[in-house]
C-alpha positions as CSV (number, residue, x, y, z in Angstrom):
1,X,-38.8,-25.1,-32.1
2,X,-40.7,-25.5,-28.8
3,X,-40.2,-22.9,-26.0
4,X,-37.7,-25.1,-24.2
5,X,-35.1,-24.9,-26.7
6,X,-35.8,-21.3,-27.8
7,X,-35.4,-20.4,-24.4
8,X,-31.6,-21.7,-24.3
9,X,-30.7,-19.9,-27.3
10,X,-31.6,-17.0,-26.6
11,X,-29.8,-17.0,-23.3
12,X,-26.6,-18.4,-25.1
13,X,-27.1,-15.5,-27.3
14,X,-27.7,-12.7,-25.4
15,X,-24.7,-14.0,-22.7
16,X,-22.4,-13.8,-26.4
17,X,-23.7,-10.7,-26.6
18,X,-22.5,-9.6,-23.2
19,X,-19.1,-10.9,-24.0
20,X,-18.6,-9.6,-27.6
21,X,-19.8,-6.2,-25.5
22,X,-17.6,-6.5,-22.6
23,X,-14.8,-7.2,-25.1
24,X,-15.3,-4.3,-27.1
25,X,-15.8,-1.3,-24.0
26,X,-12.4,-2.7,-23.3
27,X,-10.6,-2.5,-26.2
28,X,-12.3,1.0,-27.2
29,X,-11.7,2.6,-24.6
30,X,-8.0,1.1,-24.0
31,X,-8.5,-0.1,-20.5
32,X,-5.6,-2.2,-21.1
33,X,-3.5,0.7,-20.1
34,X,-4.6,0.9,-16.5
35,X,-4.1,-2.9,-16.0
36,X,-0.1,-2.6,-16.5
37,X,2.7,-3.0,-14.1
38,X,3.9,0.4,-14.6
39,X,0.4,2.2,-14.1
40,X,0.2,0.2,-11.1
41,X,3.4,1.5,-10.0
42,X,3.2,4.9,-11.0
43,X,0.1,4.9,-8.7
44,X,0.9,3.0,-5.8
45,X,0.7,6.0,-3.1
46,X,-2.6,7.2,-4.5
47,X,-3.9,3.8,-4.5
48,X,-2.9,2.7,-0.7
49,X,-4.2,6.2,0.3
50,X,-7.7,5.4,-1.3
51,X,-7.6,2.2,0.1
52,X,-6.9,3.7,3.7
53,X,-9.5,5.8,3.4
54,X,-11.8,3.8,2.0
55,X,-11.3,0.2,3.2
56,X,-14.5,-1.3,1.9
57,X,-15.5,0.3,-1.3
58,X,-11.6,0.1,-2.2
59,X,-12.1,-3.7,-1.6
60,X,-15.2,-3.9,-3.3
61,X,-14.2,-2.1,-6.7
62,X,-10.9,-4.2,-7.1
63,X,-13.2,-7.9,-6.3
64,X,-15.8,-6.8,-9.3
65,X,-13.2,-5.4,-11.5
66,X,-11.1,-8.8,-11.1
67,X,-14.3,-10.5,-11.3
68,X,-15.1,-8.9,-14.7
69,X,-11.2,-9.3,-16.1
70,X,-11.7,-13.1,-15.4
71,X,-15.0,-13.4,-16.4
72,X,-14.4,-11.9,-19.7
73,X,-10.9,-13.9,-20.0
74,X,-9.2,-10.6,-20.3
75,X,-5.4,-9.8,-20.0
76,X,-4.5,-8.1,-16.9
77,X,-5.6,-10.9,-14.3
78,X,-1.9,-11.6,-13.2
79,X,-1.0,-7.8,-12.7
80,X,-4.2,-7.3,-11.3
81,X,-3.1,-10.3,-8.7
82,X,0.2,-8.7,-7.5
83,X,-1.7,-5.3,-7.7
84,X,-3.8,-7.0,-4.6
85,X,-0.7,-8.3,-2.7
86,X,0.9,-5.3,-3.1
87,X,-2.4,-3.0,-2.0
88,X,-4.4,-5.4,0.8
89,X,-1.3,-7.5,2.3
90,X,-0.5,-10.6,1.8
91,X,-3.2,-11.9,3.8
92,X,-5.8,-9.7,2.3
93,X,-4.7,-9.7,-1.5
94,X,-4.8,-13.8,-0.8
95,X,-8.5,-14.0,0.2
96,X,-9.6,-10.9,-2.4
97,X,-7.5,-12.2,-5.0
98,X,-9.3,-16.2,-4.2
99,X,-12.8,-14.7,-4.1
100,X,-12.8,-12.8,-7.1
101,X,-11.4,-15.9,-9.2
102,X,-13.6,-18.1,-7.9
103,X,-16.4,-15.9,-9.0
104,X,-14.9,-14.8,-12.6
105,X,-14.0,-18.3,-12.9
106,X,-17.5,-19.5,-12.3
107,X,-19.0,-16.5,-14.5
108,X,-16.6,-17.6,-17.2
């Protein structure tokens, strides 16, 4: 096999590995919960005083963690879209919401 080709397979494997990784945190640890409509709701005032508290790093956490949910082809991404809208503004959930996407859609 010359280095070339080894090269890509071990890539492909190690970005499997990644996945089959990524896949398994979430299901241990039952992270599905916390991406649900009624979580969300139940923590909508704690949320939107985070976020005005914290504009950036609020921002910040929910792009990588949408990132990650679409990268990984989780369930959640819908919630997680409303959860924007309903956090940042129409405005604001609209250009988070289109970043991360893009990005977890690329990754993917």
């Amino acid at each position: 096999m010359t280095q070339r080709k080894r090269n890509t397979w071990q890539g492909k494997a190690v970005l499997v590995g990644l996945l089959l990784l990524g896949i398994f945190v979430f299901r241990y640890f039952d992270l599905g919960e916390y991406l649900s409509l009624e979580y969300i709701k139940s923590s909508q005032e704690r949320f939107h005083a985070l976020y005005q508290s914290h504009r950036l790093a609020v921002i910040g956490a929910y792009v990588g963690i949408y990132i990650a949910v679409t990268a990984l082809s989780l369930p959640g991404a819908a919630v997680l879209t409303l959860a924007g809208g309903g956090l940042f503004g129409l405005a604001g959930g609209t250009v988070a919401v289109s970043v991360a996407s893009t990005i977890g859609a690329t990754l993917a």
